[in-house]
N, C-alpha and C positions, 0 to 999 in steps of 0.2 A: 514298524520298529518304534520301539519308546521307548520310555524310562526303565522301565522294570528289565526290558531287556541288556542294558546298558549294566546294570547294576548285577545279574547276576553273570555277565560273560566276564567283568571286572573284579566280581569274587569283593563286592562294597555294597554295602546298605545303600536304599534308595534315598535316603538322606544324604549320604555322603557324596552320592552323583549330583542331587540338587543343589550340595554347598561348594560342589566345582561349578555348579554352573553357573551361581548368582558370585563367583568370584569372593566365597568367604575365605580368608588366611589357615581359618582353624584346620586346616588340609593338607596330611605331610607333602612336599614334591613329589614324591615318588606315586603316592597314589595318585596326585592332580592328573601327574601324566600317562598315568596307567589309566585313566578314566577318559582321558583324550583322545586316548591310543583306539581305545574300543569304542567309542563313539565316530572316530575315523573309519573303524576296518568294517565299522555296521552300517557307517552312512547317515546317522543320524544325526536331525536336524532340531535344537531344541525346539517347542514351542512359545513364541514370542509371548502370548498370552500368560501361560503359565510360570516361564519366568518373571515376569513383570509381577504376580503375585508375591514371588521370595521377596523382590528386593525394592517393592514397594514404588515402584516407577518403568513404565511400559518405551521408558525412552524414547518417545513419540510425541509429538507436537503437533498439533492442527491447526489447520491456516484457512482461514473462509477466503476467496474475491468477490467483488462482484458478479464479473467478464471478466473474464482468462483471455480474448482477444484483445482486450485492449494494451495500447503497447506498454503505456504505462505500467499497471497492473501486470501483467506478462512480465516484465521486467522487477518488477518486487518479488512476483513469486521467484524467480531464479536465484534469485540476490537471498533470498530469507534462507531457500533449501540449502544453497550453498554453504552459509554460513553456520545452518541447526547442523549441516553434515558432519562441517570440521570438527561443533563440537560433540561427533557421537550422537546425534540426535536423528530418527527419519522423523517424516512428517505425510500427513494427508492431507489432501486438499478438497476442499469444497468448494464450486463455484454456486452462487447463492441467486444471483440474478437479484433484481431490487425487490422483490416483495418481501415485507415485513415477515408473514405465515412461513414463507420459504426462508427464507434468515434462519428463524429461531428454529425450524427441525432439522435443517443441518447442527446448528450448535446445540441440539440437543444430540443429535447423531455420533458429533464429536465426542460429546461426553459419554455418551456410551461406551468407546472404545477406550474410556480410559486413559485419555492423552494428558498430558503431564501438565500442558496450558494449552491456549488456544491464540492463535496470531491473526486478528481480526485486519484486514492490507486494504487502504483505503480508506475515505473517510464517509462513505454511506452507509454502514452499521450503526451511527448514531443518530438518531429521530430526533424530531426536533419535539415533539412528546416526551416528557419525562417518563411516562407510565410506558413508553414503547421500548424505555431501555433497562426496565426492572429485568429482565430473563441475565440481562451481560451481569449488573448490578449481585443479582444474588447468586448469580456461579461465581464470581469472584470472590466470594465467600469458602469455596472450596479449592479455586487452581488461580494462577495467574491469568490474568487475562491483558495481550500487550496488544496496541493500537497503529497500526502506522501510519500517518498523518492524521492522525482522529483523536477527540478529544473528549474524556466524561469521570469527571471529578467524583470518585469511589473508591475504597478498600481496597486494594489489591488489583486495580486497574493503571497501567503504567503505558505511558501514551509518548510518542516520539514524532514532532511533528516539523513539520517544512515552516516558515515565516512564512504563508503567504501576503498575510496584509504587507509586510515592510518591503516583499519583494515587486508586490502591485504598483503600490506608492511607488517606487524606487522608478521603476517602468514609465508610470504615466509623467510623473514627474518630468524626468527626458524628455518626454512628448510636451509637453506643455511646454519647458524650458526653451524646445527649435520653436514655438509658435504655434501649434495646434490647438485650435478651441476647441474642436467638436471633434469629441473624441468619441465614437460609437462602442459599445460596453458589451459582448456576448458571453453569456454561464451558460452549463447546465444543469446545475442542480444547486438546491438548497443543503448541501451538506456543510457541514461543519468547516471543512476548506474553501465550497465554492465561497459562502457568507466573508469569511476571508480576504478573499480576494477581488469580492466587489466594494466590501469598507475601502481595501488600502486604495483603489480605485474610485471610490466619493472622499477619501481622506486628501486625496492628492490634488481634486477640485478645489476642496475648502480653504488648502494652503495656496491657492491662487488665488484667491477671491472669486469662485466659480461657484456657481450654486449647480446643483445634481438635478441634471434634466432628465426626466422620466422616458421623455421620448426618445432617448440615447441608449437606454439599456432596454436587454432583449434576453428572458430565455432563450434557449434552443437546444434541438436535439444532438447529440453527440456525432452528428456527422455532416460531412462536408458540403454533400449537397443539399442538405436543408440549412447551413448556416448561406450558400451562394444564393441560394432561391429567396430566404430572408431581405440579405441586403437588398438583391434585386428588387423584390418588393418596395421595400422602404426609400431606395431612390425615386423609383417611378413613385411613390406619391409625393415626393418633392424635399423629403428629409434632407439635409445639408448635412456631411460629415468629412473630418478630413485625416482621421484615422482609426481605425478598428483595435482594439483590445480583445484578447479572448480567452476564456480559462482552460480553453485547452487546444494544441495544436490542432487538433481535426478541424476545427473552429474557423483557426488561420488559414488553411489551406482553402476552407469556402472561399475565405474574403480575396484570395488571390485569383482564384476562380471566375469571385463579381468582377475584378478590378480590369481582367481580361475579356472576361465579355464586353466591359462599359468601356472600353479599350483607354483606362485611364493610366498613369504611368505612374510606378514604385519604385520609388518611395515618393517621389515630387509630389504628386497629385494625393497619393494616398500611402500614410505610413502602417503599417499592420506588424502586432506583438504578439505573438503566440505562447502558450505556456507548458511546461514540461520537456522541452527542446527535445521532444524525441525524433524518432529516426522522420516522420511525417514534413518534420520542420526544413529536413535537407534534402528532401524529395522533388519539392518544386522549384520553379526559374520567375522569381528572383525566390532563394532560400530566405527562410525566414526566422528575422529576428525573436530568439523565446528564451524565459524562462526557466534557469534548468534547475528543479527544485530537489536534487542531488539524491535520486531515490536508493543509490548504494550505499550512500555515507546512512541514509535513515532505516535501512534493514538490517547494516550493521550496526547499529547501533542499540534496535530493538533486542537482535540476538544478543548482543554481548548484557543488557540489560537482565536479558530473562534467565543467563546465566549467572549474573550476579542473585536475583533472585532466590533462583533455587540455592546456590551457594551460600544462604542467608545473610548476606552483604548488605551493606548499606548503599541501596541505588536511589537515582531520583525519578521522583513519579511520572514527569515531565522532562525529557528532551526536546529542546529546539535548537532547527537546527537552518543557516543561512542560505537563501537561493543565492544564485548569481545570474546576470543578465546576460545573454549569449549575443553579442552584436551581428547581425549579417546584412542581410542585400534589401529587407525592406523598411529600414528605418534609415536615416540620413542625418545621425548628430552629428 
């Protein structure tokens, strides 16, 4: 069943079935609905493609993550579709995994189909290479391109981002304020947020008069039992510390992990801050203190952006937007 069929059981040009379908005005009632009527009684379904040609937008939105497991991310995606729904918009999703090659041919993939923008969730699509961010740079030349916590000053790229330097700060700050010196420092990446979060993290030493020990910060892998095996390491060769930082809950759960095996006591012995207060953080005994970097206030805020956008509105290119610090059972101000 198609068009043509539509158009002659309707006794209407096949233009005039195409200008019900893209919702033009120039169309008396009576036929709009006569053209409804036999599109119902045939069962036909327009082509989403094909309309997207008439009216010059496929009403479609693509959303790259990195990891769709993870909570964080899992949780933007929910937050974004929800809000591209309300406004009329579907969306497809790509999970991109960290390679740079696998990045760019999803978002070439994306643009293939025509999506109206692309919703890049996370901030590991930007390189720390300039020359690695020409592909975002010059589609932005053709569609919107919105960023959720990620940042790259271009055309037509419009970035909504969490503080995390001021919310680090904020964090170690407390710590230092009860008395902590050695405050142990765990990231995992160099993205644009992680960098972030370990300035406001050496920002918060410097207004103590602390200088930034090397030997206090630690890459690490995104997961638990490589952040617990770490610390383990690093006391057994005699490291002193008397609280853990971490840029992301998985982090903190290792350090609760060490703190139990080294059967030390939380928050007394060892205070532990975890960040993104997801569900991981109220998982464990003692739950733990985190940062909740408000990832529904920054998905709504993108969408309502990228509707301003297309509505040719005056938006701004840059949203930020405030964590807050989630008090629980392993810290002790």
């Amino acid at each position: 069943m198609n068009i043509y069929d539509v158009s002659e059981r309707a006794g209407v040009s096949i233009a005039t079935v195409s200008r019900v379908l893209n919702g033009n005005p120039n169309v008396s009632e009576k036929t709009r609905l006569r053209v409804l009527e036999v599109m119902n009684e045939l069962g036909y379904t327009p082509n989403v493609f094909a309309r997207g040609l008439g009216l010059n937008t496929m009403k479609t939105i693509g959303i790259m993550c990195s990891d769709s497991s993870d909570s964080y991310l899992a949780n933007a995606i929910y937050f974004l579709e929800r809000e591209l729904r309300a406004n009329g918009y579907d969306s497809i999703l790509c999970c991109t995994g960290t390679s740079l090659d696998t990045k760019r041919q999803y978002f070439e993939l994306l643009l293939s189909k025509r999506v109206d923008a692309v919703i890049l969730a996370g901030s590991k699509f930007i390189e720390m290479k300039d020359k690695d961010n020409a592909y975002i740079i010059h589609a932005a030349k053709e569609l919107p391109i919105m960023l959720v916590n990620g940042y790259l000053d271009a055309p037509g790229i419009y970035s909504t981002v969490c503080d995390d330097r001021a919310a680090m700060f904020q964090a170690a700050e407390k710590l230092l304020q009860s008395g902590r010196r050695n405050i142990l420092y765990l990231y995992t990446s160099h993205s644009y947020s992680g960098m972030n979060k370990l300035q406001g993290y050496q920002d918060a030493l410097s207004a103590f008069g602390l200088s930034v020990r090397k030997e206090l910060i630690y890459q690490c892998a995104k997961n638990l039992h490589a952040a617990k095996e770490l610390l383990l390491s690093l006391s057994e060769s005699g490291l002193k510390f008397d609280a853990v930082m971490t840029s992301d809950d998985s982090l903190a759960v290792g350090a609760v992990k060490y703190a139990h095996a080294r059967q030390l006591s939380i928050p007394d012995q060892l205070s532990i801050i975890g960040y993104n207060n997801s569900i991981l953080s109220y998982c464990t005994d003692p739950e733990i203190s985190s940062i909740d970097t408000k990832v529904e206030a920054l998905c709504t805020a993108t969408v309502n952006t990228l509707m301003g956008v297309f509505g040719k509105g005056n938006v701004p290119v840059k949203t930020t937007i405030a964590a807050d610090f989630i008090q629980k059972q392993t810290t002790n101000f």
